[in-house]
VOMARVEX-627114 format. One line per field, with one value per residue: residue number from 1; residue in three letters; x, y negated, z of N, C-alpha, C in turn. Coordinates in nm, 3 decimals, padded with zeros to 5 digits, always signed. Each point is the difference from the previous one (the first is absolute). Layout:
N
n: (NUM,...)
res: (ALA,...)
n_c1: (X,...)
n_c2: (Y,...)
n_c3: (Z,...)
ca_c1: (X,...)
ca_c2: (Y,...)
ca_c3: (Z,...)
c_c1: (X,...)
c_c2: (Y,...)
c_c3: (Z,...)
REM end
This chain:
150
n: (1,2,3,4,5,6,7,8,9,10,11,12,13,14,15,16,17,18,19,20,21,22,23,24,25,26,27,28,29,30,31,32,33,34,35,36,37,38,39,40,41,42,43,44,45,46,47,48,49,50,51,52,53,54,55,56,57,58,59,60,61,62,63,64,65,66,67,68,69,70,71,72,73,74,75,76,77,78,79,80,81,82,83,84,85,86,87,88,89,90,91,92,93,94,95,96,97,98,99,100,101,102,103,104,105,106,107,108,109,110,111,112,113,114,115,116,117,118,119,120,121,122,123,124,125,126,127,128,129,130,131,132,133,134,135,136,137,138,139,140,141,142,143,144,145,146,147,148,149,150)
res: (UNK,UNK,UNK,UNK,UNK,UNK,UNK,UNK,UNK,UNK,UNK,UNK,UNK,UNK,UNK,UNK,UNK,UNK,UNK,UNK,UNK,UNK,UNK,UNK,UNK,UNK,UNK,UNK,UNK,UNK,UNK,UNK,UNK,UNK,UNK,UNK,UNK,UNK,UNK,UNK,UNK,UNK,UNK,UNK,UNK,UNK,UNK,UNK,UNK,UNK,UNK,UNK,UNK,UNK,UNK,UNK,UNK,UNK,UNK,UNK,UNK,UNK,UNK,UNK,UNK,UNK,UNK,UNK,UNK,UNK,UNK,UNK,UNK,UNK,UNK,UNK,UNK,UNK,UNK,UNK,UNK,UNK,UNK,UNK,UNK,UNK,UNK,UNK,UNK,UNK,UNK,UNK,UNK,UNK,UNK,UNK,UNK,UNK,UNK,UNK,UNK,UNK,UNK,UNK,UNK,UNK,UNK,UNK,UNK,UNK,UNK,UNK,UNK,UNK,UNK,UNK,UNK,UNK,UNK,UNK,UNK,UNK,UNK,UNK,UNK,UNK,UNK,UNK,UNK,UNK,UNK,UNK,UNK,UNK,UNK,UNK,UNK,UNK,UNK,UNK,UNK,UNK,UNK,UNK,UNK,UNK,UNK,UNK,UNK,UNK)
n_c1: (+00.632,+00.018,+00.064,+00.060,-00.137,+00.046,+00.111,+00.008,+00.082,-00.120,+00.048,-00.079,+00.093,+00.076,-00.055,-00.008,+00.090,-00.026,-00.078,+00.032,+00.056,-00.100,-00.081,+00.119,+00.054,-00.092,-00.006,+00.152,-00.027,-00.023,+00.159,-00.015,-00.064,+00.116,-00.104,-00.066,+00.068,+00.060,+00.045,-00.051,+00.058,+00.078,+00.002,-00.086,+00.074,+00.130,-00.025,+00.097,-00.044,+00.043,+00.110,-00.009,+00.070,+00.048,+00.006,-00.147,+00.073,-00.043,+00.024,-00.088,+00.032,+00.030,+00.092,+00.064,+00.006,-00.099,+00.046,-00.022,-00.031,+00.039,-00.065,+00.079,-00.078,-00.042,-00.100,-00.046,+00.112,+00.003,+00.156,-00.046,+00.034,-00.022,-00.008,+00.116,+00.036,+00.024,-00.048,+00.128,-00.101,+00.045,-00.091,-00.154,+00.005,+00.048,+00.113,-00.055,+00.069,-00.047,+00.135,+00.067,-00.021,+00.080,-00.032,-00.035,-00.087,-00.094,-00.111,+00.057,-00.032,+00.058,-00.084,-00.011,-00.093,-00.053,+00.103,-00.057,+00.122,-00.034,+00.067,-00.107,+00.007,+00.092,-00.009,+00.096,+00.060,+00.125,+00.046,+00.053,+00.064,-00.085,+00.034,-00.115,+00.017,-00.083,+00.023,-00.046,-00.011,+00.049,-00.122,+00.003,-00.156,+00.089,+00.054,+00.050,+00.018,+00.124,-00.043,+00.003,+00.082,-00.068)
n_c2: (+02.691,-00.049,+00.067,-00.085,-00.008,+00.145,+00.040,-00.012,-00.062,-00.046,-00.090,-00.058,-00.109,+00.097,+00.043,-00.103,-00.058,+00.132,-00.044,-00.086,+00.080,+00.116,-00.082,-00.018,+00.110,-00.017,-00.144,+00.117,+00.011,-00.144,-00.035,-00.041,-00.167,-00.035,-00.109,-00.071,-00.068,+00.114,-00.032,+00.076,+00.105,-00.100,-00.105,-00.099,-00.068,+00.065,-00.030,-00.117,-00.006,-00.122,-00.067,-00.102,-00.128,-00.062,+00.114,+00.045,+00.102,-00.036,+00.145,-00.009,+00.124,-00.095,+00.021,-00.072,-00.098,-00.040,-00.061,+00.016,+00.113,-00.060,+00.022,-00.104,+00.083,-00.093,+00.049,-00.119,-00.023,+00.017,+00.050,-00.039,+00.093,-00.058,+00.074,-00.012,+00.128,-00.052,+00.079,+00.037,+00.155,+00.111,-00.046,+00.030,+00.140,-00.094,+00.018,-00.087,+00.100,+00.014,+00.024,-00.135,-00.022,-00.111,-00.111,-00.052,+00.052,-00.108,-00.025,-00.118,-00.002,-00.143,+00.058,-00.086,+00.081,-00.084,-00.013,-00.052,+00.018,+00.053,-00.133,+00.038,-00.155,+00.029,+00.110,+00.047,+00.059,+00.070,-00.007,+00.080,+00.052,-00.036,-00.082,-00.023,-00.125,+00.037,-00.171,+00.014,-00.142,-00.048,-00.078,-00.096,+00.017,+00.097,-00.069,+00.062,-00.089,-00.114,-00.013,-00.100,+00.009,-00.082)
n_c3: (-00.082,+00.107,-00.022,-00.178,+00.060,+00.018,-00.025,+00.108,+00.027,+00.053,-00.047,+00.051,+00.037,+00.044,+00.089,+00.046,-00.040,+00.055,+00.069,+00.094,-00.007,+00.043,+00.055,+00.025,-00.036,+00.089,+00.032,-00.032,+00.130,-00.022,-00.025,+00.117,-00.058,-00.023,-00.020,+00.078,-00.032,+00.039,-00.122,-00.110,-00.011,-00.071,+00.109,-00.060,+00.039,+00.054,+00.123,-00.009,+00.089,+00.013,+00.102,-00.079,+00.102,-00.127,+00.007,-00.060,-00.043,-00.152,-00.037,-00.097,-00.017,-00.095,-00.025,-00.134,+00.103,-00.077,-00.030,-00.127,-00.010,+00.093,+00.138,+00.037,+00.117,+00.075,+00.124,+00.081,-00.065,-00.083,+00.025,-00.196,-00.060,-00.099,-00.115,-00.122,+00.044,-00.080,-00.026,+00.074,+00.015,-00.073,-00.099,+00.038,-00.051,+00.058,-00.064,+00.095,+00.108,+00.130,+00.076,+00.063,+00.037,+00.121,-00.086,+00.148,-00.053,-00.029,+00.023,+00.067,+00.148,+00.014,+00.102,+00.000,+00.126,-00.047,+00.134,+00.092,+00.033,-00.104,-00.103,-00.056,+00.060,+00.045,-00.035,+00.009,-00.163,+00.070,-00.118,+00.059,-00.101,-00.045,+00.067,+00.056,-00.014,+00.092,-00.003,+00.129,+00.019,+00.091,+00.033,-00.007,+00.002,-00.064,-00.043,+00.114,+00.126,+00.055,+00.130,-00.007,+00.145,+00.094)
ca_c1: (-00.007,-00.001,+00.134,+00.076,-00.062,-00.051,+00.131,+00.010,+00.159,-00.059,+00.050,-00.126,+00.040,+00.050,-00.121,-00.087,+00.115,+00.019,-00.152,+00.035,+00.129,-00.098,-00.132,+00.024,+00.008,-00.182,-00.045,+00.083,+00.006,+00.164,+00.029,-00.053,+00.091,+00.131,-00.048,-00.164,-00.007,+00.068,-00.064,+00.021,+00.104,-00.019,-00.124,+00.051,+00.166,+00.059,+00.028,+00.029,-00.089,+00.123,-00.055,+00.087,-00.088,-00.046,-00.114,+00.020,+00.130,-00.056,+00.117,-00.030,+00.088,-00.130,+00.051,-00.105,-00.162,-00.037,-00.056,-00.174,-00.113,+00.001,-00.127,+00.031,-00.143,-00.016,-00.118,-00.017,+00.106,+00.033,+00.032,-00.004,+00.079,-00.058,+00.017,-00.006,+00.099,-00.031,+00.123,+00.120,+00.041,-00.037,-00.099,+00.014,+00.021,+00.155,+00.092,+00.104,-00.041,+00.007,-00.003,-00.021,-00.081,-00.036,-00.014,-00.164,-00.073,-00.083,-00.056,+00.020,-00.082,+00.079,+00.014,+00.117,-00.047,+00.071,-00.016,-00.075,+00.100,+00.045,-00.037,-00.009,+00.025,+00.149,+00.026,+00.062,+00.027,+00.105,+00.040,+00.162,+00.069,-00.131,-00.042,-00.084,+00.024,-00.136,+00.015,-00.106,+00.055,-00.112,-00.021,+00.129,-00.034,+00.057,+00.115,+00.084,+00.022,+00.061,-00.039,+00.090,-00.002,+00.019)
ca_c2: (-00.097,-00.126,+00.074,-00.102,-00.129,+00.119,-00.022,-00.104,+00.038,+00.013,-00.128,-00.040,-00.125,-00.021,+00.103,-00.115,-00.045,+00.095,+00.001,-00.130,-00.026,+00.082,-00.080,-00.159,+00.060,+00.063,-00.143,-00.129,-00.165,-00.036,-00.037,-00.109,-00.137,-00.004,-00.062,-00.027,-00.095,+00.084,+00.076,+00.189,-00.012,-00.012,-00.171,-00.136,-00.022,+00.048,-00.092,+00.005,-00.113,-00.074,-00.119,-00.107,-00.088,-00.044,+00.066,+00.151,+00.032,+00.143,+00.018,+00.115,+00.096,+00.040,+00.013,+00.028,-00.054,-00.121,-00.068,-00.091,+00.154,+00.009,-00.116,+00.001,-00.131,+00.008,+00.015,+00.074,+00.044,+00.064,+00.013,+00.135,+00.010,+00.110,+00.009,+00.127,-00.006,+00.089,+00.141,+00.038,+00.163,+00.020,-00.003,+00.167,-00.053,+00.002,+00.112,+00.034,+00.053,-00.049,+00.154,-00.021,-00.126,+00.016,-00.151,-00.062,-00.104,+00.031,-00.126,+00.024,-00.090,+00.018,-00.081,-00.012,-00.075,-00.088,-00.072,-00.072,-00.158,-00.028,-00.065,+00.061,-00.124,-00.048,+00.132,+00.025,+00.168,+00.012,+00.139,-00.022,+00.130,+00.102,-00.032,-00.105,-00.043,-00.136,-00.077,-00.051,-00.061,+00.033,-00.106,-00.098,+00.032,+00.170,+00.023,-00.023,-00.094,-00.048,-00.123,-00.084,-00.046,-00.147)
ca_c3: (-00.107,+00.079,+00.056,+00.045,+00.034,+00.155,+00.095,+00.106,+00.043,+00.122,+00.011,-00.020,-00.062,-00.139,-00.108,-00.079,-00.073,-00.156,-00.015,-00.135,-00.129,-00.066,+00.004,-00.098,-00.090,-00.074,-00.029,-00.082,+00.059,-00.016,+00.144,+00.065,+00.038,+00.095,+00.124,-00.003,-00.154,-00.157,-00.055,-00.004,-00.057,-00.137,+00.009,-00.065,+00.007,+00.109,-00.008,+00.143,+00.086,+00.063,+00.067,+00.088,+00.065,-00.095,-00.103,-00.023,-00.136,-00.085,-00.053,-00.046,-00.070,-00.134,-00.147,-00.097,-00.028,-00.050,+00.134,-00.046,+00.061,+00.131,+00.097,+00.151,+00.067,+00.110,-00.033,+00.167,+00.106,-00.079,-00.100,-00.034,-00.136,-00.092,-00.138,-00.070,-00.089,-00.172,+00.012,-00.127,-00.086,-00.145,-00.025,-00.047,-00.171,-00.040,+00.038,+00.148,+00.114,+00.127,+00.086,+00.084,+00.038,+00.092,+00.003,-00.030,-00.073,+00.044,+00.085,+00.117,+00.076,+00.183,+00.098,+00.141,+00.123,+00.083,+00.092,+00.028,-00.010,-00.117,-00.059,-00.131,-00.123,+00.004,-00.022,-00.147,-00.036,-00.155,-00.057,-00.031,+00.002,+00.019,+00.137,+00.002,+00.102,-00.003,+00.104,+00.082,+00.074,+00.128,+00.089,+00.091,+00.122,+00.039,-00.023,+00.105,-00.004,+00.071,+00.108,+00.031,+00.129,-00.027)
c_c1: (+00.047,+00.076,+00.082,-00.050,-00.021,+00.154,+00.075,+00.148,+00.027,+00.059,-00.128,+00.022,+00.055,-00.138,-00.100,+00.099,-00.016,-00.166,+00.000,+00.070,-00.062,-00.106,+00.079,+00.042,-00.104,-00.031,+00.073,+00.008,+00.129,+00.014,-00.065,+00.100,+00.103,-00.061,-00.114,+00.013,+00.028,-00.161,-00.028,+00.163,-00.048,-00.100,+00.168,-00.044,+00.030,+00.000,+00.089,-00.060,+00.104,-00.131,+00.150,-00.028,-00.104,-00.136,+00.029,+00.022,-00.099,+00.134,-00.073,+00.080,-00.078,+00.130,-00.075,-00.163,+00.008,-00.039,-00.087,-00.073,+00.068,-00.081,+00.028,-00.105,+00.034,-00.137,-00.053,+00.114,+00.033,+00.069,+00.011,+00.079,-00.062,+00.036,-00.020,+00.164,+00.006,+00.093,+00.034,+00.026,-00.022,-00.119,-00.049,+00.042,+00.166,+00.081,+00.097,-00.130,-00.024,+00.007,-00.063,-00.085,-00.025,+00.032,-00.132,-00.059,-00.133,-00.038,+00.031,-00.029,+00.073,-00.076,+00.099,-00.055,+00.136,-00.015,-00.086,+00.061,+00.037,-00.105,-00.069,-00.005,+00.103,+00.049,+00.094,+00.050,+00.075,+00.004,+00.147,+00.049,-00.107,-00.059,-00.113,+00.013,-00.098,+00.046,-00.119,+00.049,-00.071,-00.029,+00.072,-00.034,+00.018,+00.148,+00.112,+00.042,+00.070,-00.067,+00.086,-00.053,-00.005,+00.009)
c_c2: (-00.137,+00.022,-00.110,-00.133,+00.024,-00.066,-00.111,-00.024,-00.045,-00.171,-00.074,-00.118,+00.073,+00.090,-00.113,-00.056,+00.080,+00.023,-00.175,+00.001,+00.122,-00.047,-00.137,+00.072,+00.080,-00.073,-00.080,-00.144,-00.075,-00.017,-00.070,-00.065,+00.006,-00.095,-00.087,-00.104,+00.040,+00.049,+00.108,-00.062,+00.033,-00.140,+00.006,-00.109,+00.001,-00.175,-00.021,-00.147,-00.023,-00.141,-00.080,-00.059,-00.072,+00.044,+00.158,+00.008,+00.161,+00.040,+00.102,+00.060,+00.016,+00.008,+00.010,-00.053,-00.099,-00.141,-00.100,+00.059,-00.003,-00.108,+00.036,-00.134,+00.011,-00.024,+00.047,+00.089,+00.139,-00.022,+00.100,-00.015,+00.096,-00.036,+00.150,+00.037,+00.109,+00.110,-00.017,+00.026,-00.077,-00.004,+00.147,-00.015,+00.027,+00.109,+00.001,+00.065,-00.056,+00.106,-00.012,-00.181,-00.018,-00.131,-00.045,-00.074,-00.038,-00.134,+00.024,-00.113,+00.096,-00.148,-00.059,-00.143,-00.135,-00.086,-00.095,-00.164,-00.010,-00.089,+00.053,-00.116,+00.014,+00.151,-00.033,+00.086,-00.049,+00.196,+00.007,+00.146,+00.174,-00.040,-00.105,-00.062,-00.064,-00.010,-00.040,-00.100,+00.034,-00.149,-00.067,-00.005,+00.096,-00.006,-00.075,-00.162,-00.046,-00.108,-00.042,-00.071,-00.137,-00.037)
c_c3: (+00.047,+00.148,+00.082,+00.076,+00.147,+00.043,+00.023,+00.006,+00.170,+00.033,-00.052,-00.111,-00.190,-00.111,-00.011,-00.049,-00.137,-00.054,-00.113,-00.105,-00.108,-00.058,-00.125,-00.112,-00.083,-00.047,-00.087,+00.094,+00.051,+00.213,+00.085,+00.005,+00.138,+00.108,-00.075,-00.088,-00.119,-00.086,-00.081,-00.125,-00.166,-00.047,-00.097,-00.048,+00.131,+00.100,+00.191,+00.056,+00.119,+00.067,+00.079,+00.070,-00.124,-00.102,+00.019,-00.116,-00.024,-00.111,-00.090,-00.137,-00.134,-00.103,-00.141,-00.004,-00.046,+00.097,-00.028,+00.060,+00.113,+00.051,+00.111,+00.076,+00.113,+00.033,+00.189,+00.067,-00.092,-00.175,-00.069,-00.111,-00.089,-00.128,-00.064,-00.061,-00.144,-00.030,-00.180,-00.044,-00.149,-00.050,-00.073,-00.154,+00.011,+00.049,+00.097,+00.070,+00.094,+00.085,+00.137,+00.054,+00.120,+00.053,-00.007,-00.139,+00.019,+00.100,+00.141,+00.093,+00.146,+00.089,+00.163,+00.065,+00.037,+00.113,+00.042,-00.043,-00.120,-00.042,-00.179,-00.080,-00.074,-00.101,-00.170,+00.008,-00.152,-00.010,-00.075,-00.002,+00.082,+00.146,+00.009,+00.179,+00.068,+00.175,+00.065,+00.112,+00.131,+00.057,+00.042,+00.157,+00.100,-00.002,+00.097,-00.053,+00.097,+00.084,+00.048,+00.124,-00.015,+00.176)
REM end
């Protein structure tokens, strides 16, 4: 009855390889993050976290949001983004379908640890062509400086 859980292909590494990919498929469980800041796949809004000498640079991926219902804080070294975005479908009742749907809707809340040298006085955020931009300056006290020999 349990036949297939008995044979081995005698390569130790790949029969736990095929023991995980059995077990994540019992569980329906998603991938593990590509590395230790990532988070499970399908967060939103997608976001990329950049740093100049000048400030740390937030780039988050929101198309279609409102940006009244968006709250971007800063709050102990933490920035967060949160809002809501309102789905599109058809209202029930009416005579369109929906086959497929695979555009977030729905309340959403991203945090992103920020640096010790960042300044959170100073923080602004434009939204331009589905992209949210939130600027974090960093300290003037951090930020490389020229001495001058006398």
């Amino acid at each position: 009855m349990y036949a297939s859980l008995m044979r081995s292909s005698g390569d130790l590494l790949a029969d736990f390889d095929d023991l995980q990919r059995r077990v994540a498929q019992l569980f329906d469980a998603p991938r593990w993050p590509a590395s230790i800041r990532a988070v499970s796949r399908g967060a939103f809004p997608p976001v990329n976290v950049g740093a100049t000498p000048e400030a740390i640079e937030v780039y988050a991926f929101a198309p279609g949001i409102d940006t009244t219902k968006v709250d971007v804080s800063v709050d102990r070294g933490l920035l967060t983004i949160a809002g809501e975005r309102k789905a599109d479908i058809p209202a029930p009742g009416s005579k369109a379908s929906v086959y497929a749907r695979e555009r977030f809707t729905g309340p959403f809340r991203r945090v992103i640890n920020l640096p010790e040298d960042s300044d959170p006085t100073a923080v602004s955020a434009t939204y331009r062509d589905g992209v949210l931009r939130v600027v974090v300056p960093k300290r003037e006290a951090s930020k490389p400086r020229r001495i001058d020999i006398k």
